[in-house]
Residue, then its C-alpha position, 0 to 999 in steps of 0.5 A: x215762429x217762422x220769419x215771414x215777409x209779404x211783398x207785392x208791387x203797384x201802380x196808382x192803387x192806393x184802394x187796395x195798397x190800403x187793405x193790403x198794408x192793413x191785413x198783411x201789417x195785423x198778420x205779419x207786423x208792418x215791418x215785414x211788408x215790402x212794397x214796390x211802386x211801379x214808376x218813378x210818377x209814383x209818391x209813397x201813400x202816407x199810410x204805409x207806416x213801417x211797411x218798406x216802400x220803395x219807388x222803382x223804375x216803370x216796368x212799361x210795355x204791353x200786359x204780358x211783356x210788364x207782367x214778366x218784367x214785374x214778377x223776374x224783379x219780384x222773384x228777385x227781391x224774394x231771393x235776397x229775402x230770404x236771406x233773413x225771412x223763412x218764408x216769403x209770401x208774394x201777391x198782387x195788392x188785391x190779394x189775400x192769403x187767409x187761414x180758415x178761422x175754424x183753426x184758430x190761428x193766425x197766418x204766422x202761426x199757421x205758416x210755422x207749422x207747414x212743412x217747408x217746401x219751395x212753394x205752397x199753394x192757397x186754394x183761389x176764391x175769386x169774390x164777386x160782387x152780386x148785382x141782385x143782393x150787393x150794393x157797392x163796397x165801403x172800403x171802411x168796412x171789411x170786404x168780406x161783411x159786404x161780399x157773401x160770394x165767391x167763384x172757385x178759381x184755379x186761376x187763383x189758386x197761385x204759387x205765392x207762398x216760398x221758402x227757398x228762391x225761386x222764378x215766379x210766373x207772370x201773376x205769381x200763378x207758377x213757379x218755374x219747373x216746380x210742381x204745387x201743393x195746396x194746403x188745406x185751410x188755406x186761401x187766397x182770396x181775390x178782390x178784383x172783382x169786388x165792385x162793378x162800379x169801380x171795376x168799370x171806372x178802372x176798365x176806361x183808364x187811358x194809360x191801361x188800356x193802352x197796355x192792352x188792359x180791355x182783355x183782362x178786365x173782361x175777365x173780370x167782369x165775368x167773375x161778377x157775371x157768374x157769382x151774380x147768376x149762378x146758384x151757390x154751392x155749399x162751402x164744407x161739401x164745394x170747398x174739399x172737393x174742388x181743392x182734391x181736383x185742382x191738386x190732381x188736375x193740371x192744364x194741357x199747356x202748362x203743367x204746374x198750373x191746376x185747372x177744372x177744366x171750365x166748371x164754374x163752382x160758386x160758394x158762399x162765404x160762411x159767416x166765420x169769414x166775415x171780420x178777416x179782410 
């Protein structure tokens, strides 16, 4: 078995930091968690257990300028990693690399047996909550036993997953003058989007918007716009043809990022899904 480690970093998250610890803590053991507490203001969550959290100076300024000062620290931390780690897994804290359970492996497993190139993929699956068949989440339960609906986003489909050292984009959705390959069986699940209340309450944060935040959470909002109105596709017939178009397709102004070129595909999560995260 390969050594793998996850890292993410976060600021006044402790929803999310919580699932995060608690799925990458089963997959990879505690010990192999690395955390990053964006600002000095910032106290170490009591539930961390073994994962190594460590409080860091305020990577402050506007969205893109924090986003570039965050991910150069991170590629940094990934470098020294791996020093002792095969392969490093970098991800925002609402973020969820997952193997389809049809394989029968965990993610450690799955990771030993890809063949190790400087980054792979996970296709991205964007969860929304939909405002016509789904109440607000309990974040006691499993995200995925509340949420049946994702849209099939190239925007997260991200270079996280690394064996050797290398620059990460803002986001970690490239890596600097590399090229991408998404694996099949593999996903990333994203959960910013998994409840309109608490996206709202977050969008009126004083300290977020003014770092420039109201763009971003407009996204997001549309994530839940789209699952919420769109009629669901097929997983099995959806899924492999959007993983063979985000693998061929690049965007016009950045070329190791995949694109679909404004198709709006929705799939429901089958139920095999359901227990992960």
């Amino acid at each position: 078995m390969k050594n793998i480690c996850a890292i993410t970093m976060v600021r006044n998250d402790d929803f999310f930091l919580r699932k995060w610890i608690s799925y990458y803590g089963k997959e990879l053991g505690e010990e192999n968690l690395y955390v990053y507490l964006d600002g000095k203001d910032q106290v170490v969550p009591d539930f961390c257990g073994k994962a190594n959290v460590q409080v860091c100076e305020r990577r402050a300024g506007t969205v893109a300028r924090a986003d570039r000062l965050r991910i150069d620290f991170l590629s940094g931390e990934a470098a020294r990693l791996l020093e002792r780690y095969d392969w490093v897994i970098g991800t925002d804290v609402d973020e969820f690399i997952v193997v389809d359970p049809r394989t029968g492996k965990s993610l450690s497993e799955f990771l030993s047996e890809c063949r190790c190139r400087p980054n792979i993929s996970a296709l991205g699956l964007d969860v929304g909550q939909h405002l016509g068949k789904e109440s607000a989440i309990d974040p006691e339960k499993p995200f995925l036993q509340q949420r049946r609906y994702a849209y099939l986003s190239s925007r997260y489909t991200k270079s996280s997953i690394i064996s050797r050292p290398v620059a990460w984009g803002s986001g970690f959705h490239r890596v600097r003058h590399r090229n991408f390959r998404i694996v099949p069986d593999l996903y990333l699940f994203h959960f910013g989007c998994v409840d309109y209340e608490r996206l709202k309450a977050r969008s009126e944060d004083a300290d977020r918007l003014a770092e420039g935040w109201t763009r971003h959470f407009a996204k997001r909002a549309r994530t839940i716009a789209i699952v919420s109105r769109k009629k669901a596709c097929a997983w099995e017939k959806a899924v492999p043809r959007m993983r063979r178009m985000q693998q061929c397709c690049r965007q016009l102004f950045a070329l190791n990022k995949p694109a679909t070129y404004g198709l709006k595909v929705v799939v429901e999560i089958p139920e095999r899904f359901q227990n992960i995260v």
